[in-house]
N, C-alpha and C positions, 0 to 999 in steps of 0.2 A: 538780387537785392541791392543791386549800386545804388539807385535813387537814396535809400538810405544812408544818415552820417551819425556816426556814434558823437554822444556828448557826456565826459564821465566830470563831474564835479564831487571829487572828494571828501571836502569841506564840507560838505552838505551830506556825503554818502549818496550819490546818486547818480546813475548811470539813466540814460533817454535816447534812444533810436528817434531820429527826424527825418523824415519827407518835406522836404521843402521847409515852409515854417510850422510844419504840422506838427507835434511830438505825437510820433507813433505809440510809443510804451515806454514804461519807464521803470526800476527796481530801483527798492531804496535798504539799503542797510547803514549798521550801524557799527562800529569796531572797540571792541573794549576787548581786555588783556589777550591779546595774540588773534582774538578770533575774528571774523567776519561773519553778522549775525546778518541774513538776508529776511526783510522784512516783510518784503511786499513785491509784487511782481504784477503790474495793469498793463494792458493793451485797450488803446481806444477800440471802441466799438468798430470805425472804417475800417480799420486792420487788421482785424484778428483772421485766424486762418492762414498768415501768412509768416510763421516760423519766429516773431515779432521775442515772443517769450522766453524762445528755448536761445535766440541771442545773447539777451541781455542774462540769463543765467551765465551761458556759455564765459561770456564776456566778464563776469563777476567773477567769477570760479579761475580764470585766467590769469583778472588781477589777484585773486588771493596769491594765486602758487607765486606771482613774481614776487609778491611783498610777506611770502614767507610766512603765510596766514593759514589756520584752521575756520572752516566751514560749519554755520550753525544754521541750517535754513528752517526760519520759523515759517516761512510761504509755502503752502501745502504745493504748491508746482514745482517751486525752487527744487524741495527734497524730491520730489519722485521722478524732476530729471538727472538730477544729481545722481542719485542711485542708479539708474537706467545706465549710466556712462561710465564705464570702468575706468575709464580717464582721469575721473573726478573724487573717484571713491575714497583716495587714500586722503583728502581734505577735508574729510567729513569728522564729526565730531561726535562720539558719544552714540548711541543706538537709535 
């Protein structure tokens, strides 16, 4: 997946995999007292099938641990890869 370039804009809450000028997918959360609520998680239709999704969780979940964040994933994919990854588990929030 090199062609791919991560783009995370903060300020917005928003992380976007690009192909060229293409945006592959993109997850959008939001942060309020300590947590990181993930929102939303789309892959364009050209893309999908190609691990697009489990990135930008991956890549979410990565920034929470650096900035010291708990995990609220209201995106039905968010959570069930979240779970899936015992990596990530201890970021989770709540049952």
């Amino acid at each position: 997946m090199e062609a791919f370039r991560e783009r995370h804009t903060a300020a917005e809450g928003r992380f976007a995999l690009m192909k060229d000028q293409a945006e592959a997918g993109y997850l959008t959360y939001v942060r309020k007292d300590g947590v990181m609520v993930i929102e939303h998680t789309v892959v364009s239709e050209d893309f999908r099938g190609q691990g697009i999704a489990g990135r930008l969780v991956e890549r979410a979940a990565a920034y929470a641990r650096e900035q010291s964040l708990r995990v609220e994933p209201q995106c039905s994919y968010a959570r069930r890869f979240l779970e899936r990854e015992e990596r990530f588990c201890d970021l989770l929030t709540g049952p």
